[in-house]
MIVEX-72287 format. One record per residue: residue in three letters; x, y, z of N, C-alpha, C, O in turn. Coordinates in steps of 0.05 Angstrom, whole numbers, plus 5000, padded with zeros to 4 digits. Atoms other than C-alpha are relative to their C-alpha. Example, Ala and Ser with C-alpha at 12.3 -4.5 7.8 and 13.67 -1.06 7.14 Angstrom:
// residues 2
Ala501849765000524649105156501850245000503950245013;Ser498449764999527349795143498550225014499550445018;
// end
This chain:
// residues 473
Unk499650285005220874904573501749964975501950174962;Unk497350205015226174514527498949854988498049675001;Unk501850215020222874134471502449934976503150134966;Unk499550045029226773834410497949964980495649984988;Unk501749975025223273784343498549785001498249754977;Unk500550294996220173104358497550115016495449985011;Unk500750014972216673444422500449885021498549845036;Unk499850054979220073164471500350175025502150335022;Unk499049774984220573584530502949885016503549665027;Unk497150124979227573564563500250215031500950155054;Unk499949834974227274124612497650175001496150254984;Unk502349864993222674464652500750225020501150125042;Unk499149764981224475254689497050085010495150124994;Unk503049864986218375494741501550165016503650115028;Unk498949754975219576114781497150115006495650124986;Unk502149985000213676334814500250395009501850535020;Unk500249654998211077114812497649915016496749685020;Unk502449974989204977394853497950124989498650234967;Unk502349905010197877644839499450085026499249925045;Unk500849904976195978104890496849984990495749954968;Unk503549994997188478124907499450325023500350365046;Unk501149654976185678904942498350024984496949854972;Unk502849865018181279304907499749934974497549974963;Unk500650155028183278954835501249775012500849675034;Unk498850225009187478424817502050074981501750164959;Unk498349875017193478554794503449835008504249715028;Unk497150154988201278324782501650204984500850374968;Unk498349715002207678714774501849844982502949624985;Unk498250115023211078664710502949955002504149784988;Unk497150064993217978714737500349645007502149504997;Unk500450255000216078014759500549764985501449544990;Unk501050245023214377674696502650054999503849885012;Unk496449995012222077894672501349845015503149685007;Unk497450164979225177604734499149724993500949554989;Unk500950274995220877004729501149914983503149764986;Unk499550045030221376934654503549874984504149694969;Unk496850005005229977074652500449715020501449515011;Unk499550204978230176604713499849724995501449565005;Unk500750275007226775954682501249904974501849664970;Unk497150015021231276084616501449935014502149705007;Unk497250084998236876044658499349675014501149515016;Unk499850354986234675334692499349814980499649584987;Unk500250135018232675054627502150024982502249854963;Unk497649985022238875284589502349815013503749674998;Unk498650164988242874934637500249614985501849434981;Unk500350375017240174224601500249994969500049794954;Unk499049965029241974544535502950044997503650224982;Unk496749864994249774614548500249704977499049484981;Unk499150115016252474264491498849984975499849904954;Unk503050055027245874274442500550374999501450565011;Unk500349725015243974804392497150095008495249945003;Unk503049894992237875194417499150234973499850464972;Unk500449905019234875404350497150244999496450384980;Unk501449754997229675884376498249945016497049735021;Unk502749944978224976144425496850064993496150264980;Unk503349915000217276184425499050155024500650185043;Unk501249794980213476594471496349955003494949914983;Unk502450044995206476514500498850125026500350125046;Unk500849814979202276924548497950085007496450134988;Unk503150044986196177004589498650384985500350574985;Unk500849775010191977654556497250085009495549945021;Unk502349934980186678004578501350185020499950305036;Unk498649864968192078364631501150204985501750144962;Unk500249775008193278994615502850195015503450135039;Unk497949814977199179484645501150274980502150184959;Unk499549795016200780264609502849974998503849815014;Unk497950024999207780374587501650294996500550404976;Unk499349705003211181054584502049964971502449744961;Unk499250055035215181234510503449865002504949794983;Unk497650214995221480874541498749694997500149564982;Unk501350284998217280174548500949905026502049695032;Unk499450124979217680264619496649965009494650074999;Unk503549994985211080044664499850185017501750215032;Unk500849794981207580614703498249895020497050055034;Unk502150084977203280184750500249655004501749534989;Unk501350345004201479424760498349954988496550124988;Unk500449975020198879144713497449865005497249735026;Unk503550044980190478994717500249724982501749734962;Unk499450264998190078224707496950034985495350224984;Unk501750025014185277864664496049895019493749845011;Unk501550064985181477714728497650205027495850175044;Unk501349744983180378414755497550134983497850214960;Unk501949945018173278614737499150155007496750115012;Unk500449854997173479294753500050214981499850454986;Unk500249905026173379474681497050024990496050194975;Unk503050005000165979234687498450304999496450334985;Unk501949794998163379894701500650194970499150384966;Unk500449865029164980194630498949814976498349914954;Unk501250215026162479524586497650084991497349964969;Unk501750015006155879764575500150264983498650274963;Unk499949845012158080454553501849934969501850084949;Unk498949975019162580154505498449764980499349724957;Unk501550125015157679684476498250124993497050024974;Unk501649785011153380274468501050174975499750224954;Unk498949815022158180734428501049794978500749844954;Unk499150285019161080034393498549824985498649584991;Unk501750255011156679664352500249734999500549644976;Unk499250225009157578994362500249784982501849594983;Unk499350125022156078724298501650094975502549994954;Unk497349855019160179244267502949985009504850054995;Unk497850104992165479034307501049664993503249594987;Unk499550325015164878234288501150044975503249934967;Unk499250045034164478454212502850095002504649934998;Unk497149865000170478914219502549735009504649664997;Unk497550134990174378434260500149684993502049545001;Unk500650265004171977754235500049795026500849565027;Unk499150124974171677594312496550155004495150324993;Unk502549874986165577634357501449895030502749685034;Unk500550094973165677654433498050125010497150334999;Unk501649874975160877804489502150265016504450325021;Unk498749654985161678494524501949855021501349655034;Unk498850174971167178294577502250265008503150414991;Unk499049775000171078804614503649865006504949915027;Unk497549984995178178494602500850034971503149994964;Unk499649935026177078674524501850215005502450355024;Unk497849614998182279244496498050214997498950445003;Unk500949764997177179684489498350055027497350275032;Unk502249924971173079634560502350055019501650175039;Unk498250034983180479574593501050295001501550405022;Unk498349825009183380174555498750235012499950385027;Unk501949784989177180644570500250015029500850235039;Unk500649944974176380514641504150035014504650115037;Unk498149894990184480574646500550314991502650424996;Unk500049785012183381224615499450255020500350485023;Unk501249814976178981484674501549905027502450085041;Unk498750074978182181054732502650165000502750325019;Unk497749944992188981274726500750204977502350134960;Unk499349735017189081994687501750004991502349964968;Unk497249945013195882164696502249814993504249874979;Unk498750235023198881544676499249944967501049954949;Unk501349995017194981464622500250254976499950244952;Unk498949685012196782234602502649904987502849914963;Unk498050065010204181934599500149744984502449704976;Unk501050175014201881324562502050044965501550214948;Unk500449945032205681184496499249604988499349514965;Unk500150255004204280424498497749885015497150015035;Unk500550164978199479884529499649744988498349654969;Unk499750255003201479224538499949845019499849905043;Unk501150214988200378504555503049835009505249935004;Unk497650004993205678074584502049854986504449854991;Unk497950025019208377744529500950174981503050114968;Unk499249815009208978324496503150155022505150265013;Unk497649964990213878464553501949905008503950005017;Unk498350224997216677854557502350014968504749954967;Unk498150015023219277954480501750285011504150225009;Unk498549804995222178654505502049935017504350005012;Unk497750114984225978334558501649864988504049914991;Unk497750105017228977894513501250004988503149854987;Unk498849885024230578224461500450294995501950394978;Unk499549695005230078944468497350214985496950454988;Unk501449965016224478974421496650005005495849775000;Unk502350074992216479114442498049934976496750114966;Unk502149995017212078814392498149775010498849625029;Unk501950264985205578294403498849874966500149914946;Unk501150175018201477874350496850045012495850095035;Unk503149884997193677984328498849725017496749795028;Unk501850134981191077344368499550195033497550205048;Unk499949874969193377774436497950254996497150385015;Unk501749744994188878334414497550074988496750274976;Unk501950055017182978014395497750235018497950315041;Unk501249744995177478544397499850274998498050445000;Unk499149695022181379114368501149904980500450024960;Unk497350115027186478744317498349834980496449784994;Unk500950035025183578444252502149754998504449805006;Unk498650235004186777764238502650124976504649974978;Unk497549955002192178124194501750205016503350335003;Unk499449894985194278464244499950395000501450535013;Unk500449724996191779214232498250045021496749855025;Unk500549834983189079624284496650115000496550314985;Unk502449835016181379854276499950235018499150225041;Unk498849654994182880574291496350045004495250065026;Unk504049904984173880714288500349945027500350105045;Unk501550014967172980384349501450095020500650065043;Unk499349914979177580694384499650325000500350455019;Unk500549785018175781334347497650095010497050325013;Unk503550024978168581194385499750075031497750115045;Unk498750124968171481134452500850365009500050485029;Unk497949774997176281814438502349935014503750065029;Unk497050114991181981384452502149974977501949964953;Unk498149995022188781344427500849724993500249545008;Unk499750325004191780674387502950135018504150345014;Unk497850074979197280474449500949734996502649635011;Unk499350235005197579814416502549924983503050014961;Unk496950015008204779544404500049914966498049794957;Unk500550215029206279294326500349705001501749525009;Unk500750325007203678734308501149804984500649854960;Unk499050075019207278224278498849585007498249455027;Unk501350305000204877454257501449835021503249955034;Unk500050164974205876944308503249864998504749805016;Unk497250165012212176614261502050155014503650075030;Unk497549835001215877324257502249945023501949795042;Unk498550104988221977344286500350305020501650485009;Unk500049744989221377944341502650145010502950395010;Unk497049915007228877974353502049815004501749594994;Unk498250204993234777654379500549965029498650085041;Unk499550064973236877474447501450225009503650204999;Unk497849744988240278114480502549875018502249705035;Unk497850204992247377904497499550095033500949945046;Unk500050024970245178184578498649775015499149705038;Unk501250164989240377664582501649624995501949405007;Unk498350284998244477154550502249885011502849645010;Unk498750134985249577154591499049975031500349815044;Unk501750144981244377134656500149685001501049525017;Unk502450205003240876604630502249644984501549414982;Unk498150265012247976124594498950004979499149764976;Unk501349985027244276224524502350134991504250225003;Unk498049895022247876434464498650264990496250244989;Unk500549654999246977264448498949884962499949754944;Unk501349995029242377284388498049794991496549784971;Unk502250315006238376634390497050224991496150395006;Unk501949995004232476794349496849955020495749735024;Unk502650034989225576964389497450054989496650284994;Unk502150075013219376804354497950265014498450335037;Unk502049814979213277374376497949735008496849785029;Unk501450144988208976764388496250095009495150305001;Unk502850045003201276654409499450025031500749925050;Unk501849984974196476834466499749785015499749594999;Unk499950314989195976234514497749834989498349604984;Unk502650175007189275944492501549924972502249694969;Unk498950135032192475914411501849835006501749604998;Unk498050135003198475724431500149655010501949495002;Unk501750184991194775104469499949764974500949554965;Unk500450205022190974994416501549844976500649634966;Unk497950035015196574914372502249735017502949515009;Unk499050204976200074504425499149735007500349545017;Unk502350254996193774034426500249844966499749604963;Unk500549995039194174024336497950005001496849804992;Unk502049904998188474364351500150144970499950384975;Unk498449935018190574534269497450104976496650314965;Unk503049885019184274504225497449975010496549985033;Unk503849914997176974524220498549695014499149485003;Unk500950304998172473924262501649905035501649705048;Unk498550084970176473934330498850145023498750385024;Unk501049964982173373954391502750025019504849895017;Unk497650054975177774134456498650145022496450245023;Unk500449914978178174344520503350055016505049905024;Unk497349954987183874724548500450195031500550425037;Unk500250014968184374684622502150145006504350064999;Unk497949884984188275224663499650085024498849935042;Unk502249894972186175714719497450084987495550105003;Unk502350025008180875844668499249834984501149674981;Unk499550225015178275384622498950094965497350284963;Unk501849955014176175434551499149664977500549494966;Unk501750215009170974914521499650114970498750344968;Unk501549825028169675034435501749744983503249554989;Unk499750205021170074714370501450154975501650394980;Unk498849865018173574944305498449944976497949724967;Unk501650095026169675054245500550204979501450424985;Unk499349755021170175424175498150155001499150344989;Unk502049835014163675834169499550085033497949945046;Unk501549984961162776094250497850185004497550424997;Unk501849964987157076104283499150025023498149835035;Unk499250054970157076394348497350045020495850235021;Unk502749974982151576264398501050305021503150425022;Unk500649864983149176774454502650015017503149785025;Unk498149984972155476954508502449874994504249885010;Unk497650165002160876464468501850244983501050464979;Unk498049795028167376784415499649804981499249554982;Unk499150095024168076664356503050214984503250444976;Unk498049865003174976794337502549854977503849684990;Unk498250065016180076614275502249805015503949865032;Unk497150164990184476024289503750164996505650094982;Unk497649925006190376434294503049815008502949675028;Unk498250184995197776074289499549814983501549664982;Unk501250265014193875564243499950154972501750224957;Unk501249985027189275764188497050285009494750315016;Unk503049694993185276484198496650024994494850155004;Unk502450105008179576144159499249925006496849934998;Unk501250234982178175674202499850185026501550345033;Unk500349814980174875974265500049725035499449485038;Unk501250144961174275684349498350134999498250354989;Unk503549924987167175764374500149885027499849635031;Unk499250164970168575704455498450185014497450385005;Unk500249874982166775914512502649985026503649775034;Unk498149844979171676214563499950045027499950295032;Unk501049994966170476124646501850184999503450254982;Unk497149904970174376474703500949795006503349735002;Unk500150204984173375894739501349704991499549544986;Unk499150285004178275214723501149915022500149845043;Unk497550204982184474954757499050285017496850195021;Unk500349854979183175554803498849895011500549815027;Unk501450174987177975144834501449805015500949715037;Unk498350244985182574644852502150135008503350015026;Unk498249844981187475144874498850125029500050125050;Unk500649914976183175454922498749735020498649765045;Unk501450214990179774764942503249885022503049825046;Unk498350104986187174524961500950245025501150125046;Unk501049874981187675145008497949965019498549945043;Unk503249924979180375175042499549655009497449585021;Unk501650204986180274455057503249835017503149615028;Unk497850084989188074365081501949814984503849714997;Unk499450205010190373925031502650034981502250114958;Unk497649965014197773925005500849834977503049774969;Unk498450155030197473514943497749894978495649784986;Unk503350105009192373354887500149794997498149704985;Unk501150314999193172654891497849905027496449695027;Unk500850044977190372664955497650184999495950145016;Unk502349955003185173134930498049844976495649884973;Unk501050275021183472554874498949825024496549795030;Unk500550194981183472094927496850055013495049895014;Unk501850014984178372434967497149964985495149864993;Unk501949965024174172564901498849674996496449604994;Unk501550225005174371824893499049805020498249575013;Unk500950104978172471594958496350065001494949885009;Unk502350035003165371844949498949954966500049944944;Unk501650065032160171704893499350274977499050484989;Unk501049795021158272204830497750085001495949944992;Unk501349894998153972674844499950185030498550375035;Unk499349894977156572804916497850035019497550245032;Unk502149994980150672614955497750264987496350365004;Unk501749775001146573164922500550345009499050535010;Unk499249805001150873674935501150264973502950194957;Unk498449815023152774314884501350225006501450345027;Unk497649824985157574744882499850234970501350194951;Unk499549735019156575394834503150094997503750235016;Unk497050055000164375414816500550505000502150674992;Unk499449665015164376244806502150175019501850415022;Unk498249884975169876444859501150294986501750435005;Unk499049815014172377044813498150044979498650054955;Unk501449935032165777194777500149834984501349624985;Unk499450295019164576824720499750184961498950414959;Unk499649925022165276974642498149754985495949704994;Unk503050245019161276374590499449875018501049845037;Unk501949825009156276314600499050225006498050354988;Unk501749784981153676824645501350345001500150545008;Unk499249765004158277364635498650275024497250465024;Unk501449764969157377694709503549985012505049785014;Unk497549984992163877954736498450015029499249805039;Unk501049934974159978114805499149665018499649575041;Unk500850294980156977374819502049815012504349795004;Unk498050174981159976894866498849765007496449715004;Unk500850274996160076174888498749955016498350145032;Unk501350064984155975794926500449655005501149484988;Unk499850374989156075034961496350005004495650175020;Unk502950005000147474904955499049715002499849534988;Unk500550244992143874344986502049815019502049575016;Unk499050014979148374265042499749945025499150115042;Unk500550034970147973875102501149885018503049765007;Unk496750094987152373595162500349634996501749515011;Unk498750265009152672865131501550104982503349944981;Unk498149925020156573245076503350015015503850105038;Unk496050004995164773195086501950054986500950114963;Unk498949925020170473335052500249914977500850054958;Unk499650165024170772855003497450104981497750164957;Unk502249865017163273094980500650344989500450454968;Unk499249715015165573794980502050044981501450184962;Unk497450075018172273674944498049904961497650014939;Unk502650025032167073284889498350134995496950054977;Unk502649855006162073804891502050244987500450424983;Unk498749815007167774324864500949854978500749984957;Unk499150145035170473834805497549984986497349984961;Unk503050045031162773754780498750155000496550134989;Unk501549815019161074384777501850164989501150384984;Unk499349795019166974664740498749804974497549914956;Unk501750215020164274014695498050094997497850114973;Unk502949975007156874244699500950324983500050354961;Unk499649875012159274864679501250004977499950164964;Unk500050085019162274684623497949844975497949884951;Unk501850115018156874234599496550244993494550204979;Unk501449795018152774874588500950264984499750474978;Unk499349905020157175134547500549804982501649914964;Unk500050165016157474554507497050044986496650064962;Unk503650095004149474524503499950214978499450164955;Unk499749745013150475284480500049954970498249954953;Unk499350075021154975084429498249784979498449814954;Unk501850115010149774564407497550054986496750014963;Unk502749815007143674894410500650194986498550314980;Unk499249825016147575414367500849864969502249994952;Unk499250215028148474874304503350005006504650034985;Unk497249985000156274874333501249745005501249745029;Unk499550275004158874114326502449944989503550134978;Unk498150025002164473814313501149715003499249555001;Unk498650314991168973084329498849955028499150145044;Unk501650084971165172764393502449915010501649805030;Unk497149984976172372664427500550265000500850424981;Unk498249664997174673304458503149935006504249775022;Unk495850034990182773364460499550175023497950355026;Unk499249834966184273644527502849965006504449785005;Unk496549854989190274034552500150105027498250185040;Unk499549784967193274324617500549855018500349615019;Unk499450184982195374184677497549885014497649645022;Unk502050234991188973944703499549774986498049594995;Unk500450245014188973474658501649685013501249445015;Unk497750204970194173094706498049865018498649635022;Unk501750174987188272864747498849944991497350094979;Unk501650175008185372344728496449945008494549854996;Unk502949984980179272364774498350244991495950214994;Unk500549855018177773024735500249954971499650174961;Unk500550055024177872774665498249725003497949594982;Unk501750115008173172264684497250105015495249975017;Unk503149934994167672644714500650174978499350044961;Unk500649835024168373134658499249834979497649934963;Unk500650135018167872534613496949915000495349904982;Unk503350034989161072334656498350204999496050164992;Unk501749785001158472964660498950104971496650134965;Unk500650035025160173094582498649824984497749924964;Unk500650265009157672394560502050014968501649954944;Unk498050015035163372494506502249915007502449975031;Unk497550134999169972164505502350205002502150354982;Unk498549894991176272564534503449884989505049785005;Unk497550095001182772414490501850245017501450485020;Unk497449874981189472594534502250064987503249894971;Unk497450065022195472864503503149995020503350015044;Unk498450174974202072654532501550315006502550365028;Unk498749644991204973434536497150125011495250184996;Unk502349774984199873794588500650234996498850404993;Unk499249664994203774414588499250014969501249944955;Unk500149895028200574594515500350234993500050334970;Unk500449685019201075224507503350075003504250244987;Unk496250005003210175174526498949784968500449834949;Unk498850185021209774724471499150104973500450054953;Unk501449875027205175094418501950215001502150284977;Unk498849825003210175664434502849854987504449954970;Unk497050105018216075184413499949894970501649884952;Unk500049965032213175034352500050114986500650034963;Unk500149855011211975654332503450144991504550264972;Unk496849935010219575744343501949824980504149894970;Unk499550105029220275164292499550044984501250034966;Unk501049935023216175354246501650234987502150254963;Unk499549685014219376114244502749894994503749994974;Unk496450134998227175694252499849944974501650034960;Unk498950155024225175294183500049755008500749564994;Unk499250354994224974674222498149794992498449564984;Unk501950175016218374484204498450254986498550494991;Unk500749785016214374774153496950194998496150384983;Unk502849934995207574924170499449815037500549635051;Unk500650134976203074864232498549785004498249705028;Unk500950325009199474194207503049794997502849565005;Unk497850165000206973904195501950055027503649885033;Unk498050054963210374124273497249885014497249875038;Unk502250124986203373804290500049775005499149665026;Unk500450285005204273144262502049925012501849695021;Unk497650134988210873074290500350085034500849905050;Unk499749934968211273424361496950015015496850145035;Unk502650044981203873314389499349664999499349554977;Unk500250204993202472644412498049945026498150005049;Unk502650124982196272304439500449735027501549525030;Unk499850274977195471904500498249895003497449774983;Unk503350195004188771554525498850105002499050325012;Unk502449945006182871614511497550015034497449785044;Unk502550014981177071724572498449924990498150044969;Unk502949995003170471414563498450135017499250225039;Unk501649914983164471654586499049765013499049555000;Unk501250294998161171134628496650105002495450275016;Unk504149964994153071114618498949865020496449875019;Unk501650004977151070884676499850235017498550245038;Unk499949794978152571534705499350224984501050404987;Unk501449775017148772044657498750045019499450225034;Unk501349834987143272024696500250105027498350225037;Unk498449814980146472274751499950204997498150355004;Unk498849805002149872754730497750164972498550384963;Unk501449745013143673064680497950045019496050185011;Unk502749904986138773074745501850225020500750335039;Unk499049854976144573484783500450234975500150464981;Unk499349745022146073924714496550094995495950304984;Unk501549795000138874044720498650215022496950395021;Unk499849814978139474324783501450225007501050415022;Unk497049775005146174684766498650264996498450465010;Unk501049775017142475094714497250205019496250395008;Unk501749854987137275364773500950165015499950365025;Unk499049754978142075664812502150234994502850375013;Unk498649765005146376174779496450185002495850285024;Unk501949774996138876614762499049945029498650175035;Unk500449924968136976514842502050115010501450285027;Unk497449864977144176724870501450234983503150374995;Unk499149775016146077234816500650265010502750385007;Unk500049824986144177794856502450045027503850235033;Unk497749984968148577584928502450065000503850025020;Unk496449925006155577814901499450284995501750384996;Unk500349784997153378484896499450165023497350175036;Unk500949884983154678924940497150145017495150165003;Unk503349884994148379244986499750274998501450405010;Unk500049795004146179874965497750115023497250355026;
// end
């Protein structure tokens, strides 16, 4: 995307890659380059006459792919959704201390197997002899700066779990493991990782050398995108997964949530979230499985029935689930189902329970002393439906401000490429000027109790169906 200093967006490049689904989940990095070079070149096209004063970078993490000592890829690369890393998390929370890993890293997460160290280990035993030729492993903005510049380096938000908010390496825990550090150098989110390689710039109609920022993990770069900036901000940043949390100085992280350094901002200041599988994927697979080619028309159907969907629920876990429950094996369910139900109830029974899900990680966050501004900012493209930011607002009973850039996390990456340009001078000052609020959601109270006699039905059925996603032994 194409932003001036203001945040306006002027252009927008989409090229679409695949995610295969077999025995993982996985996508092929050659991909991301084509995609990546490809949407440069359709957004540079609306820069022909303007000065393009630098690039930011932003990137989904958690995905994993080895690299040989050229910084080529040896496989496809295991996605942040493949949870076949699961079967080593328990060994590495065994040899890992987890509260010697918080202190060390000023980060806490729950065991999850798309961490660098549950990913690294079980790529260690999965794929030997790759792993033998191994002099790298990286994520895909890490390969996205190589394509552009020549140059592989990443930033410590992408490698939260091993990396230390100044970006060193904690060599113990991998020292625990008997693994080697494969992690690229780290450099702050500002630095400038290189220049534009004159092959790509004349692809792409760019000018050879344009400054590229190393930039921020998609969730920071979001938040940053949202001026998600200091301490006291609640959000919610809606994608294919979602993450629900608050920002505070002293963190306090309940049971199954992170707690993790506002990186891109202020390191002092921490997010306390929780992290699904399960967001706009829901509504991707819903527009699939029920025929439906457009989400206005899946709004539509949403608002054709009433809140609560006749008493229908819908366990949202299509890919496992991560906060709260942290089960890569469990799977969804439609419960209390019967043939007066139609599409319009099923369509609403899949928007309120990625909502009910959410509102127990809120509770979490509560019941954990974790608090914050009672408006949540919300980002992403789900945020585009409207029919979804107001059951999340009913379901939350909290107020839902909108910001007028959805795509947050292109736009937290273009500030970062102001900030590093000189254009603005901090990430509280490209905040005040390029993030911009839209309306506000209420919650409406007549419809609490609704939606807390179906959230207390929510909460009965993950421990009854936990077990049915596992295979039969």
């Amino acid at each position: 995307m194409l932003f001036d200093l203001d945040g306006r967006r002027h252009a927008t490049g989409r090229v679409a890659y695949t995610t295969h689904s077999g025995e993982g989940v996985t996508q092929r990095p050659a991909e991301w380059a084509e995609a990546a070079v490809g949407a440069l070149a359709i957004v540079a096209r609306a820069a022909v006459g303007g000065h393009v004063q630098g690039i930011g970078l932003s990137g989904q993490i958690g995905t994993h792919v080895l690299l040989d000592a050229t910084g080529e890829p040896l496989h496809d690369a295991i996605t942040w959704q493949d949870g076949r890393s699961a079967s080593v998390v328990a060994e590495v929370d065994e040899a890992v201390d987890a509260d010697w890993l918080a202190r060390e890293l000023d980060t806490r997460l729950p065991p999850g197997p798309a961490w660098p160290l549950a990913r690294t280990l079980w790529l260690s035993r999965a794929l030997p002899a790759h792993f033998a030729r191994a002099r790298w492993i990286a994520q895909p903005k890490d390969l996205l700066a190589r394509t552009l510049t020549g140059e592989l380096v990443s930033d410590p938000s992408s490698w939260r779990g091993l990396a230390r908010p100044d970006g060193s390496i904690l060599g113990a825990a991998l020292d625990r493991l008997g693994l080697p550090d494969l992690v690229p150098p780290l450099l702050a989110p500002t630095r400038r990782a290189g220049g534009l390689l004159p092959a790509i710039a004349e692809r792409t109609g760019l000018a050879p050398g344009i400054p590229v920022f190393t930039g921020l993990n998609d969730l920071n770069a979001s938040l940053l995108g949202t001026g998600v900036v200091t301490e006291g901000r609640a959000f919610d940043v809606a994608g294919t997964s979602e993450h629900l949390g608050v920002t505070v100085r002293r963190p306090l992280v309940p049971a199954g949530l992170n707690g993790v350094p506002l990186h891109g901002s202020d390191t002092r200041v921490h997010t306390v979230y929780g992290v699904t599988s399960n967001g706009g994927s829901v509504t991707e697979w819903a527009l699939a499985a029920f025929g439906v080619d457009d989400e206005q028309v899946l709004a539509d159907l949403v608002g054709s029935t009433a809140p609560g969907a006749r008493g229908l629920l819908f366990l949202p876990y299509l890919r496992g689930e991560r906060a709260p429950v942290w089960d890569a094996a469990v799977r969804g369910a439609f419960v209390n189902l019967d043939q007066s139900h139609g599409t319009a109830e099923l369509v609403r029974a899949c928007l309120e329970g990625v909502a009910l899900n959410l509102r127990q990680i809120r509770d979490r966050l509560v019941e954990g002393g974790v608090t914050g501004d009672p408006t949540i900012l919300a980002t992403g493209g789900p945020t585009r439906m409207d029919a979804w930011n107001r059951i999340k607002a009913d379901v939350l009973q909290q107020p839902i401000r909108l910001q007028t850039e959805t795509d947050s996390a292109a736009l937290g990456a273009a500030m970062i490429a102001a900030i590093g340009s000189g254009a603005h001078a901090s990430s509280p000052d490209a905040a005040a000027a390029m993030v911009h609020e839209a309306e506000t959601i209420e919650p409406d109270a007549a419809r609490a109790g609704v939606y807390d006699d179906a959230f207390g039905r929510f909460l009965e059925l993950y421990p009854a169906l936990s077990g049915l996603g596992r295979p039969a032994s």
